[in-house]
C-alpha positions as CSV (number, residue, x, y, z in Angstrom):
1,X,10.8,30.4,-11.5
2,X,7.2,30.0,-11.3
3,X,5.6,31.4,-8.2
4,X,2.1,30.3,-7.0
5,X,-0.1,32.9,-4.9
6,X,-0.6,32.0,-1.4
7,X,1.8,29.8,-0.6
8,X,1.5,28.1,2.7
9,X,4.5,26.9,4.0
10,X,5.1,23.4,5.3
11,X,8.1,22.2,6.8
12,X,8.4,18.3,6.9
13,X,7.9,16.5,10.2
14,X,5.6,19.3,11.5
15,X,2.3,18.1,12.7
16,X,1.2,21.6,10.8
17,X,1.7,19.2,7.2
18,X,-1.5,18.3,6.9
19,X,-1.0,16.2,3.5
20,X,-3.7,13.6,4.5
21,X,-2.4,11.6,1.6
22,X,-0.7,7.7,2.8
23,X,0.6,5.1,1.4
24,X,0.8,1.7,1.3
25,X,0.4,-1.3,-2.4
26,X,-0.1,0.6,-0.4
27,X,2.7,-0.3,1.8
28,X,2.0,0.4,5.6
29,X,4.8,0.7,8.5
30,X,6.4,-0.8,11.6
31,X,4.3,-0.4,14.6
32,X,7.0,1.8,15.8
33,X,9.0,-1.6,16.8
34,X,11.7,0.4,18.7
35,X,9.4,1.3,21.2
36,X,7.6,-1.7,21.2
37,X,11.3,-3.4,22.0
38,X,12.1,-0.9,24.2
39,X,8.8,-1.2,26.4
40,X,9.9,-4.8,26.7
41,X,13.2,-4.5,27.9
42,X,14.3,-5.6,24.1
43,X,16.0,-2.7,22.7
44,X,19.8,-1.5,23.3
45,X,22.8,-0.1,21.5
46,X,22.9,-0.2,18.2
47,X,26.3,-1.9,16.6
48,X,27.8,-1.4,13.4
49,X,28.0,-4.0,10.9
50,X,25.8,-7.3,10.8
51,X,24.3,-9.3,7.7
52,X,20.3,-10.0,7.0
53,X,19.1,-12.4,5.4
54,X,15.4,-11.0,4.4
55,X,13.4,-14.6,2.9
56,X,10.6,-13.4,0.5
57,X,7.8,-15.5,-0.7
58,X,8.2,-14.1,-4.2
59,X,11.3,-13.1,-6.2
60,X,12.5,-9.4,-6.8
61,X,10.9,-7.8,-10.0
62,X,13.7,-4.8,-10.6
63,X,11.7,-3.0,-13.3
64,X,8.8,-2.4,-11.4
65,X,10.5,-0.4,-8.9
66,X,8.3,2.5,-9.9
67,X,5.0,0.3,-8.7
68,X,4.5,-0.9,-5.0
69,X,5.1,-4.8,-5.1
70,X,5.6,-7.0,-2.5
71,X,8.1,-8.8,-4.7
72,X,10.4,-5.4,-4.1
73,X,9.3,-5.0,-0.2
74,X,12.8,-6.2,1.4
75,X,15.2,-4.5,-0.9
76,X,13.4,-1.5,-2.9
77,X,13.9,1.2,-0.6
78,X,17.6,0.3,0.2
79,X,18.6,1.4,-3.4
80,X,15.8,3.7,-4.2
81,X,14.6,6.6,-2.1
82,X,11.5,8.6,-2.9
83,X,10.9,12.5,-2.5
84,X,8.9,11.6,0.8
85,X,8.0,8.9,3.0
86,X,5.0,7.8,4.4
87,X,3.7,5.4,6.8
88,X,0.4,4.1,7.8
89,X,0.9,4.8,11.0
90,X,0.2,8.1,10.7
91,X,-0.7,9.2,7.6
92,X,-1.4,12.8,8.1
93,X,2.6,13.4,8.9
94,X,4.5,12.7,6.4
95,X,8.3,12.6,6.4
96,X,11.5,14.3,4.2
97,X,13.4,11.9,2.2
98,X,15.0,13.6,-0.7
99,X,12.8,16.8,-0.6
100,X,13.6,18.6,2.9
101,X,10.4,20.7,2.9
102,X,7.4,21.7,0.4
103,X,4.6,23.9,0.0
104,X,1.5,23.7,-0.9
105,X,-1.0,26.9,-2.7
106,X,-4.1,27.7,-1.0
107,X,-5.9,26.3,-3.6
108,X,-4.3,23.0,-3.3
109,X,-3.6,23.1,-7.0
110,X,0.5,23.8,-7.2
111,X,3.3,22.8,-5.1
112,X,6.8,23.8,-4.8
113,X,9.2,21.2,-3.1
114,X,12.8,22.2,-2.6
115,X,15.2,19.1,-3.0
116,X,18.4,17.1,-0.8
117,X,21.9,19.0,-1.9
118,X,25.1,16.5,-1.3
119,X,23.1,13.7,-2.8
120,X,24.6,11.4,-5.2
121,X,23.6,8.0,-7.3
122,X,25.7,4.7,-6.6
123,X,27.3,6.2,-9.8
124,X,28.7,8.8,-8.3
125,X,26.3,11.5,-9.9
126,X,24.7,14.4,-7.8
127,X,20.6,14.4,-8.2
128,X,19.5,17.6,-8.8
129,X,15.8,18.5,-10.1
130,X,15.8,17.4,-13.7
131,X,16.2,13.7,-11.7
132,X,12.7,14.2,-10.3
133,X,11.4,15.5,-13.9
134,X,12.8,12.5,-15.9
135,X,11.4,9.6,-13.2
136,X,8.1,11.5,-13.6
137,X,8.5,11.1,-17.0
138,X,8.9,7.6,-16.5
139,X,6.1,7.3,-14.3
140,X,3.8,8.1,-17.1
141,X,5.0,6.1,-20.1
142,X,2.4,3.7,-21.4
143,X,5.6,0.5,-20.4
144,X,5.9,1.5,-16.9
145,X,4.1,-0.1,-14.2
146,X,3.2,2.4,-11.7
147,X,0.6,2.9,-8.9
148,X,-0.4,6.8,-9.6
149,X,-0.3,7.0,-13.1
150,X,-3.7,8.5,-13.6
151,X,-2.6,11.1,-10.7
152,X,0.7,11.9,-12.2
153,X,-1.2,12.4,-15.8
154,X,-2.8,15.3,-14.4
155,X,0.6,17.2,-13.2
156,X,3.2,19.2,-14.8
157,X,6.7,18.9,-13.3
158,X,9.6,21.4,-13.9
159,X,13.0,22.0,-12.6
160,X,12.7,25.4,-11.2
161,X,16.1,25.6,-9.5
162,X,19.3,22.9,-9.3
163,X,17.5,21.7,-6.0
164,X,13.5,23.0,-6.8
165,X,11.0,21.2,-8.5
166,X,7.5,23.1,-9.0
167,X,3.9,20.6,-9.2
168,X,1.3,22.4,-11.1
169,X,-2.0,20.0,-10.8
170,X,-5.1,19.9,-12.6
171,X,-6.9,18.5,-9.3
172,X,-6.0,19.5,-5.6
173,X,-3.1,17.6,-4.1
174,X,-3.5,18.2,-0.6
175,X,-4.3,14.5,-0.3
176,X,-2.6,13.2,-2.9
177,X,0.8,14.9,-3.1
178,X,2.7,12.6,-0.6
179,X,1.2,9.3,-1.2
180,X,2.0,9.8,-4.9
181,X,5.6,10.7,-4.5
182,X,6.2,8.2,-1.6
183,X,5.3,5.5,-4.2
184,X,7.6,7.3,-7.2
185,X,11.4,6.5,-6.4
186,X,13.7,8.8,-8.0
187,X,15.6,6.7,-10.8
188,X,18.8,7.7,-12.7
189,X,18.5,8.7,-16.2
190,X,21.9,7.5,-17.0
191,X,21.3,3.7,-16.1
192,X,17.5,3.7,-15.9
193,X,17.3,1.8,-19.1
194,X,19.2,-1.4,-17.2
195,X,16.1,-1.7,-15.1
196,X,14.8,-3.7,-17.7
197,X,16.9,-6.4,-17.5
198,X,18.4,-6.0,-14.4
199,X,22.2,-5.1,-15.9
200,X,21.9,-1.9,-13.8
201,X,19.8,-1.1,-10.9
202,X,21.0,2.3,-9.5
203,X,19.7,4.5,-6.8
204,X,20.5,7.3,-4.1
205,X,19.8,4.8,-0.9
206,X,22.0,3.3,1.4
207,X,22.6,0.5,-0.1
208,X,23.9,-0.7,-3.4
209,X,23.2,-3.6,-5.7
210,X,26.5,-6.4,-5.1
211,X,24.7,-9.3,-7.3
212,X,21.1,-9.7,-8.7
213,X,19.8,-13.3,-9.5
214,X,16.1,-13.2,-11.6
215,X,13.7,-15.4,-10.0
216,X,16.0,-15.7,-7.0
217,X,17.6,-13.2,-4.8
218,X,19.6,-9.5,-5.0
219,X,22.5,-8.9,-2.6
220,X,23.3,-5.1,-1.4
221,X,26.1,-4.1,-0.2
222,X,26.4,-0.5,2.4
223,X,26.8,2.3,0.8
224,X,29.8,4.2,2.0
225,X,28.8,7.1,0.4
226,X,25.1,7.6,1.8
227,X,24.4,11.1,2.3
228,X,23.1,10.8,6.1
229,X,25.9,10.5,8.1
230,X,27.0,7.5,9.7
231,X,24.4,5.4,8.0
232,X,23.5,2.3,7.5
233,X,24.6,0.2,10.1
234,X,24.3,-3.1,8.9
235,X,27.3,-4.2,6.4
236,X,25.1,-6.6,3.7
237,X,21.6,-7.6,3.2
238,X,20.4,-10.5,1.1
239,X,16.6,-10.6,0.2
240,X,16.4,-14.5,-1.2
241,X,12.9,-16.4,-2.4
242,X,11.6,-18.7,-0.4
243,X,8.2,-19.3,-2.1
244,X,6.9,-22.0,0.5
245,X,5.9,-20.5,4.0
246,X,7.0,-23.7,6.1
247,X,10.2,-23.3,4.1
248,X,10.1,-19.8,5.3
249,X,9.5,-20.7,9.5
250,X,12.3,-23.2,8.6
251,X,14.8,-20.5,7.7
252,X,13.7,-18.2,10.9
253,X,14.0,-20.6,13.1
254,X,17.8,-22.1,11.8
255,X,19.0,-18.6,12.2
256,X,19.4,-18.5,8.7
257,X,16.8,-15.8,7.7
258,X,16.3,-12.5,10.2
259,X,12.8,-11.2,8.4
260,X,10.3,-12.9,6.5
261,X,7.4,-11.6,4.2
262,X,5.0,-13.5,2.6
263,X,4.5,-16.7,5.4
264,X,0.6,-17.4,6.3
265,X,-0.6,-15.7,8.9
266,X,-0.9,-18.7,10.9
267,X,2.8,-19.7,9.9
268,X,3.5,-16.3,11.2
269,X,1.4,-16.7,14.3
270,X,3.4,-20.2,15.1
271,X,6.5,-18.5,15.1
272,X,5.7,-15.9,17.2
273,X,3.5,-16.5,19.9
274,X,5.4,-17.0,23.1
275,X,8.8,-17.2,21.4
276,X,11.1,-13.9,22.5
277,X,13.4,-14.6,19.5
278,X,10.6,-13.2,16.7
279,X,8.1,-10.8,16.4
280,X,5.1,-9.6,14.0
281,X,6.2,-6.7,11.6
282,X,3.3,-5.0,10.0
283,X,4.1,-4.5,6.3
284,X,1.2,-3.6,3.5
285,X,-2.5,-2.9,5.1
286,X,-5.0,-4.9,2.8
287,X,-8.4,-4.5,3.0
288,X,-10.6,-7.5,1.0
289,X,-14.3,-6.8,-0.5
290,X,-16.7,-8.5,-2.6
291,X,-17.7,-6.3,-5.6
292,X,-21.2,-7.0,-6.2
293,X,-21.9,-6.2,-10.2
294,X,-24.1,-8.9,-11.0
295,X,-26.4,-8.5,-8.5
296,X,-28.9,-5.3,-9.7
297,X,-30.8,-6.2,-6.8
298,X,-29.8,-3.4,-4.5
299,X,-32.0,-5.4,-1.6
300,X,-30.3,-8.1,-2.7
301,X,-26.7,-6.4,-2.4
302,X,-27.6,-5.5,1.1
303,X,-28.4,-8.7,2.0
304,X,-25.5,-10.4,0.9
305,X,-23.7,-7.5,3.3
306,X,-25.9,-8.9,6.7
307,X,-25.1,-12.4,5.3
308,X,-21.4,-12.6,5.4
309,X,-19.5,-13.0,8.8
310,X,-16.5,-10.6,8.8
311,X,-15.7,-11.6,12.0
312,X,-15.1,-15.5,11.4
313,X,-13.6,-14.5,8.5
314,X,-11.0,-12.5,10.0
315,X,-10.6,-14.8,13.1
316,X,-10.6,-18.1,10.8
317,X,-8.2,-16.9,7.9
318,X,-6.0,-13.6,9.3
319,X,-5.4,-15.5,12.9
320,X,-7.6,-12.0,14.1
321,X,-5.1,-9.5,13.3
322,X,-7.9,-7.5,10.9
323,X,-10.6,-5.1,11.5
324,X,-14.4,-5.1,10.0
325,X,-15.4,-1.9,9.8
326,X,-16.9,-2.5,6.6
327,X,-15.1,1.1,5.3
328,X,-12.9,1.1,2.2
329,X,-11.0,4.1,3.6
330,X,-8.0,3.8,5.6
331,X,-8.7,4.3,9.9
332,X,-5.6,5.9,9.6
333,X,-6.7,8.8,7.5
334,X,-7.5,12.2,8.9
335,X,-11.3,12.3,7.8
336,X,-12.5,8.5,8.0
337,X,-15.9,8.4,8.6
338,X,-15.9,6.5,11.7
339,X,-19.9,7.3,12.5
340,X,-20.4,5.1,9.4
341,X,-18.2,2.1,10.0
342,X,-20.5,-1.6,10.8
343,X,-23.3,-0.7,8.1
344,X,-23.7,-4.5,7.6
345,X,-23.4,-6.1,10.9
346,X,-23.4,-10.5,10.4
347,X,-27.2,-10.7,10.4
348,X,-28.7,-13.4,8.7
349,X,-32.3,-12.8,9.6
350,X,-32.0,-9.4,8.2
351,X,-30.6,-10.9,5.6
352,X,-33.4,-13.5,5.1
353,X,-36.1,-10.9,5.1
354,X,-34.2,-8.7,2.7
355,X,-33.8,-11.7,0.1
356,X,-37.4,-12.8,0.7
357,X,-38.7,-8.8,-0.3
358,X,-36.6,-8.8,-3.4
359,X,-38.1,-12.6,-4.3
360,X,-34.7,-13.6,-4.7
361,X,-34.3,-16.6,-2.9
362,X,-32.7,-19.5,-4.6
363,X,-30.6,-16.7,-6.7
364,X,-27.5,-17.8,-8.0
365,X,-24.6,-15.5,-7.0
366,X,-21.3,-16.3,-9.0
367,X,-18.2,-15.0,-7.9
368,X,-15.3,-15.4,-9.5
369,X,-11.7,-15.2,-7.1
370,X,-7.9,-15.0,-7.6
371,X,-6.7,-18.6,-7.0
372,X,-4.9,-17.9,-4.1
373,X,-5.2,-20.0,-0.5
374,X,-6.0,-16.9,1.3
375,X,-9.1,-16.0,-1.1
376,X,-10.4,-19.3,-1.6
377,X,-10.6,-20.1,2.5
378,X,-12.4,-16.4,2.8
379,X,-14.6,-17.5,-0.4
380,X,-15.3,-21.0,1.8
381,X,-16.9,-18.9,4.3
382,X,-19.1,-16.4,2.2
383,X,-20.1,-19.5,0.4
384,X,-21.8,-21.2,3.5
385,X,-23.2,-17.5,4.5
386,X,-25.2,-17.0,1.4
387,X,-26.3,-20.6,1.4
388,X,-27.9,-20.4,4.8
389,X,-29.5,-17.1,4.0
390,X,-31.3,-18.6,1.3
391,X,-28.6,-17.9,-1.9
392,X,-26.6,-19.8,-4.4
393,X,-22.8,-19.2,-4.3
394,X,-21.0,-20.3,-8.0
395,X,-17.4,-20.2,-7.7
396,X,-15.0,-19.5,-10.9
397,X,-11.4,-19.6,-9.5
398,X,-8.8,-18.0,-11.8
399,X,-5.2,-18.2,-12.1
400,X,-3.6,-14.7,-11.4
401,X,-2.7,-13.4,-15.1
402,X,-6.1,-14.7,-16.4
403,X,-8.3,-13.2,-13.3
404,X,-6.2,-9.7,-14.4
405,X,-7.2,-10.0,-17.4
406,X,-11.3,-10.8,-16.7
407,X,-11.2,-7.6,-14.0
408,X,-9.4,-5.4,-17.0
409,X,-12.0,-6.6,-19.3
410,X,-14.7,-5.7,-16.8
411,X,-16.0,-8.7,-16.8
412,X,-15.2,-9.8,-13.9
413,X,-19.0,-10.1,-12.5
414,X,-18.7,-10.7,-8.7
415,X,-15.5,-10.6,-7.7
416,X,-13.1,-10.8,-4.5
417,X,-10.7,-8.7,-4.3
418,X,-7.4,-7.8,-2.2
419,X,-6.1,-3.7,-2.2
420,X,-3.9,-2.2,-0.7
421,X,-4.6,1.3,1.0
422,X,-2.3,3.1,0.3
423,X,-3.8,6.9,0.3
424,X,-6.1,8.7,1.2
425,X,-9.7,8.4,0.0
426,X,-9.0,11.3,-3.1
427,X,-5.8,8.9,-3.8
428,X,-7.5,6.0,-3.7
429,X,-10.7,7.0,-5.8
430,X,-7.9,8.4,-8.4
431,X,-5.4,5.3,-8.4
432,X,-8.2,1.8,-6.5
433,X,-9.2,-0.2,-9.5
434,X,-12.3,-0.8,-7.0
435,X,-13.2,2.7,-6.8
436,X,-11.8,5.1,-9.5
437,X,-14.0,7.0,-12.6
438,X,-11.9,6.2,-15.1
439,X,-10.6,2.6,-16.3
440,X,-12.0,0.9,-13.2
441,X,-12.7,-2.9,-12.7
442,X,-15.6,-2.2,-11.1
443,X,-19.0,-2.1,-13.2
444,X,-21.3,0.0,-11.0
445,X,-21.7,3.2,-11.8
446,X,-24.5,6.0,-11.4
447,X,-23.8,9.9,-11.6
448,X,-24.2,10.2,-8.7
449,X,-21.2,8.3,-7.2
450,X,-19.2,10.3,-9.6
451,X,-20.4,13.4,-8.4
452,X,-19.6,12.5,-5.0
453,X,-16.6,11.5,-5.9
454,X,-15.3,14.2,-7.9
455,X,-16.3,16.0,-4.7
456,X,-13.8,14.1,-2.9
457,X,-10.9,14.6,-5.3
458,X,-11.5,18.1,-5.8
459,X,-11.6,19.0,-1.7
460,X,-8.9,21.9,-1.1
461,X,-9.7,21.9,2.6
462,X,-9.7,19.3,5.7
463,X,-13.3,20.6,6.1
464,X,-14.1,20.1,2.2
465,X,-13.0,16.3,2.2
466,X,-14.5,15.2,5.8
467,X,-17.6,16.4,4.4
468,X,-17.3,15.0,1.3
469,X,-16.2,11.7,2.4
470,X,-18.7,11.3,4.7
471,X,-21.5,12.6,1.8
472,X,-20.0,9.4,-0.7
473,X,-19.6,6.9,2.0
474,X,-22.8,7.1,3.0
475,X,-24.3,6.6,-0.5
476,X,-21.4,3.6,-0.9
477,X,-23.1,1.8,2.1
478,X,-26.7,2.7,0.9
479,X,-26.1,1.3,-2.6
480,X,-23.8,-1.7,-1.1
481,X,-22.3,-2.7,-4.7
482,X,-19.5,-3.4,-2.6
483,X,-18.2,-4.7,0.9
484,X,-15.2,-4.4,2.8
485,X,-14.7,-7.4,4.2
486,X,-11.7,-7.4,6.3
487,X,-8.5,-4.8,7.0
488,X,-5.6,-6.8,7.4
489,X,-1.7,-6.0,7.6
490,X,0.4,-7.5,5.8
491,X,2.0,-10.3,8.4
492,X,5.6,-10.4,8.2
493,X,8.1,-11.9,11.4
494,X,11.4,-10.2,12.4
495,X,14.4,-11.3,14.8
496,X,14.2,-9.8,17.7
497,X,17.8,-9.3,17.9
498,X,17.0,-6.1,15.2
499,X,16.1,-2.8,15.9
500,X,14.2,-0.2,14.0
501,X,12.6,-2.1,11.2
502,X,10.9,0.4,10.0
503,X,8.8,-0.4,6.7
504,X,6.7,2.5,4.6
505,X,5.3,2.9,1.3
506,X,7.2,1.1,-0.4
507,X,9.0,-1.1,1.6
508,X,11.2,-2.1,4.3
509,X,13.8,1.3,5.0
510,X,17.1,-0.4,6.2
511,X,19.2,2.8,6.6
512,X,18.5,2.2,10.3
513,X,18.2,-0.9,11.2
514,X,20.2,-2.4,13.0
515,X,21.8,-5.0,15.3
516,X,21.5,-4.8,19.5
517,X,24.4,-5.0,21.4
C-alpha cells in the first residue's frame, strides 16, 4: 500500500474538508428546498411510494454519463453514483457518496480515499476499488466524453485495498479532487460496454433502468437493494422529452409532469409566480461571456466591457434571476475575489471616450453565437450597446455542431459563450474551454496569463490560491479579452407536493425525494 507523508485527515461532512473544488456542467443544487418548504408551512411527512414524471427539454444521452449533460440531469444520478457529491451551494463542503472519508498530503499532490463496503451494482455485483480504477480508465479514453479529462490525465489511480483507492497527481488537488470525482460516476466493467447503445445501463444508485426509449424517455424502477437503508421513497420515475417549453408548462400544470428542466425562464417564471402548486429549482449555474479575440485593441476590449448592459440583459432575458459581477469564478468558491467583481460597470461614455482614444470608431465587431433563443435575444442587446457607443456589431449565428466545430478550430473570433461552473477556479482553468492552457477555444494568450495561471493550479494552500486568484483576475480584468456577462442558474420548476429535490453535480439525486403526506 502506498503511503504518502503527511497525511491530513478529512472526514466527509466536516466543515474541516476544505476541498474548495465544486461542481456543476457544472451542475449546481437545490436551494436547500426542504427548508425553503418548511419555512413556508410546505413540508411534512414523507410517504413511501409515489411516481414522477420529470419532462426534459432534450432526450437522455446514456453514453455520456461520464460528462455533465443536461440531457442526463433527471435520471443520471438515480443509476449512477459518484465517489463524492458536490453542490453549489456550498462548495467548500463536500459530501460522501461511495467514498466515506479521504485524505489529502500536505503537499496537495496524493490522496487516499477509502470506499462504501455492502455496495452492489443493479447486477448484483459488490464494487470494490478496481471499480473506481477501471471508470478512471474510462474517463481518459480518447471515445469518452468527459468533463475532467485533462485533470484525470495527470493522475495515477490504484486499488490499494478491496475498499482503498490511492490518487497520486502531477498537480495539487486540493481544489480539484471533489469536483473531478463528483462529475466521474462509477460504471461497471461487466456492462459498461452497453452504454453505447443503451442495451445495458447499470449502476450502484437507487434506482434501476425498467425501459429506455433513444430520443425519448428512460423509466426507473426503486431499487430494493440500495445500500442506504430504507431508501428511495418514491416507487418509479419517468424522465420523458418534451422539447417545446409551452409543451412543458402544459404538462405541469395537467398534473402530468412533477419537474421540468429546460422551460424559458419566463415559461418558468409564469408557472410560478403566485401559484403555491410549483416552485423554482435551481439546477446548473451558467455564467455567459463574450470572448473578445478579434479585437487586439485592448482599449477597445475595455470598451466593449463599459458598453454592454449586464443588467438589462439579465432582467430582459433570465427574468433577473442572475448576477453581473463580471467574475468568471464561482461566488460560491472559497477564495472569489469579491474586491474585484463590477470592473466594467454599463458606461457608455466611458465607453465612447475609450473607442474615440484607440480611433476605433466605426469598427466592425463580428461575433459569431450558438443559434439558440437565449443567445441570440442576449446578442440583440450587445448589438444595440456597441452601436450606440460608436461600434459595428456583425452577427454569424451557427447551428450547434457547426459552432463546436469553429470554437475547436479556434476560429471562432468573437464569440458568446455559455459555461457551466462547475469547480473551482484551478478546476476550471484545467477543464473551461474559455480559460484552460491547453486545447482551449479561446485565442488570447500572453505568458503571462499562463504564469498566473499555473500559479493557480499549482496552489497547495487556501492562502496560496486566494492570492493567486486574486493576482490572475486582476490581470483578466486589465486585459478584458473576455467578459462575464451574466451568472444564471439553470431554471427548472418542481411540484410542490415533493420534498427534498436536491440536485448536484451531476444531476437531480432522487434517493430522497419524496412525496408529503
Amino acid at each position: 500500500m502506498r503511503k504518502s507523508t503527511g497525511i491530513r485527515r478529512r472526514r466527509a461532512g466536516l466543515a474541516a474538508v476544505a476541498l474548495t473544488s465544486l461542481l456543476a456542467a457544472g451542475c449546481s443544487s437545490a436551494v436547500n428546498q426542504a427548508d425553503e418548504a418548511a419555512a413556508e408551512g410546505g413540508s411534512g411527512e414523507c410517504q413511501q411510494g409515489g411516481t414522477v414524471v420529470a419532462a426534459n427539454s432534450s432526450a437522455p444521452e446514456v453514453s455520456r454519463v461520464l460528462a455533465q449533460s443536461a440531457t442526463n440531469l433527471m435520471w443520471a444520478r438515480a443509476v449512477f453514483e459518484p465517489l463524492i457529491n458536490v453542490s453549489t451551494v456550498d462548495l467548500d463542503d463536500p459530501q460522501p457518496a461511495l467514498a466515506t472519508e479521504w485524505e489529502i498530503s500536505d503537499d496537495g499532490l496524493s490522496a487516499v480515499l477509502q470506499l462504501r463496503e455492502g455496495v452492489a451494482f443493479h447486477t448484483g455485483r459488490a464494487f470494490t476499488a478496481d471499480d473506481v480504477v477501471f471508470t478512471m480508465q474510462q474517463a481518459l479514453d480518447p471515445a469518452t466524453v468527459s468533463d475532467v479529462k485533462a485533470i484525470v490525465a495527470g493522475w495515477e489511480v490504484e486499488a490499494t485495498g478491496e475498499h482503498e483507492v490511492t490518487i497520486t497527481s502531477q498537480t495539487p488537488l486540493t481544489d480539484t479532487l471533489a469536483s473531478t470525482l463528483a462529475l466521474t460516476p462509477i460504471v461497471d466493467s461487466e456492462t459498461y460496454a452497453g452504454l453505447a447503445d443503451g442495451s445495458q445501463i447499470i449502476g450502484t444508485g437507487p434506482f434501476t433502468v425498467e425501459s429506455y426509449s433513444p430520443g425519448a424517455d428512460i423509466v426507473l424502477t426503486k431499487n430494493d437493494d440500495y445500500w442506504q437503508d430504507g431508501l428511495p421513497y418514491l416507487d418509479r420515475i419517468e424522465s420523458t422529452t418534451i422539447p417545446d417549453s409551452t409543451a412543458q408548462v402544459s404538462s405541469l400544470r395537467s398534473g402530468r409532469a412533477q419537474l421540468s428542466n429546460g422551460l424559458t425562464v419566463q415559461d418558468a417564471l409564469s408557472v410560478t409566480e403566485g401559484n403555491p402548486q410549483f416552485e423554482l429549482l435551481s439546477t446548473i449555474n451558467g455564467t455567459y461571456p463574450i470572448i473578445l479575440d478579434a479585437v487586439e485593441d485592448q482599449r477597445v476590449r475595455q470598451a466593449i466591457g463599459h458598453a454592454i448592459d449586464r443588467d438589462r440583459i439579465n432582467e430582459q432575458v433570465f427574468g433577473g434571476r442572475g448576477t453581473t459581477d463580471g467574475l468568471y469564478w464561482a461566488a460560491a468558491s472559497a477564495n472569489y475575489p469579491e474586491d474585484l467583481t463590477g470592473a466594467y460597470e454599463y458606461d457608455p461614455e466611458q465607453a465612447r471616450q475609450l473607442i474615440e482614444e484607440a480611433g476605433a470608431a466605426g469598427t466592425e465587431v463580428p461575433i459569431t453565437i450558438i443559434n439558440l433563443p437565449v443567445i441570440a435575444a442576449e446578442y440583440e442587446i450587445i448589438a444595440n450597446n456597441l452601436t450606440e457607443v460608436g461600434l459595428t456589431p456583425t452577427l454569424t449565428a451557427l447551428a450547434p455542431p457547426d459552432y463546436q466545430q469553429r470554437l475547436s478550430a479556434g476560429t471562432g473570433g468573437n464569440y458568446l459563450s455559455l459555461r457551466g461552473l462547475n469547480g473551482s477556479p484551478s478546476f476550471l482553468l484545467q477543464t473551461n474551454a474559455d480559460l484552460r492552457l491547453e486545447g482551449a477555444h479561446r485565442q488570447f494568450t500572453s505568458p503571462e496569463y499562463t504564469e498566473l495561471a499555473t500559479a493557480v493550479i499549482g496552489a497547495t494552500t487556501a492562502e496560496e490560491s486566494a492570492e493567486a486568484v486574486h493576482e490572475l483576475t486582476e490581470y483578466m480584468n486589465d486585459q478584458a479579452f473576455l467578459h462575464p456577462l451574466v451568472t444564471v442558474p439553470g431554471t427548472s420548476v418542481q411540484s410542490t407536493d415533493l420534498q427534498d429535490v436536491d440536485v448536484v453535480l451531476g444531476g437531480w439525486v432522487p434517493a430522497t425525494t419524496c412525496y408529503v403526506e
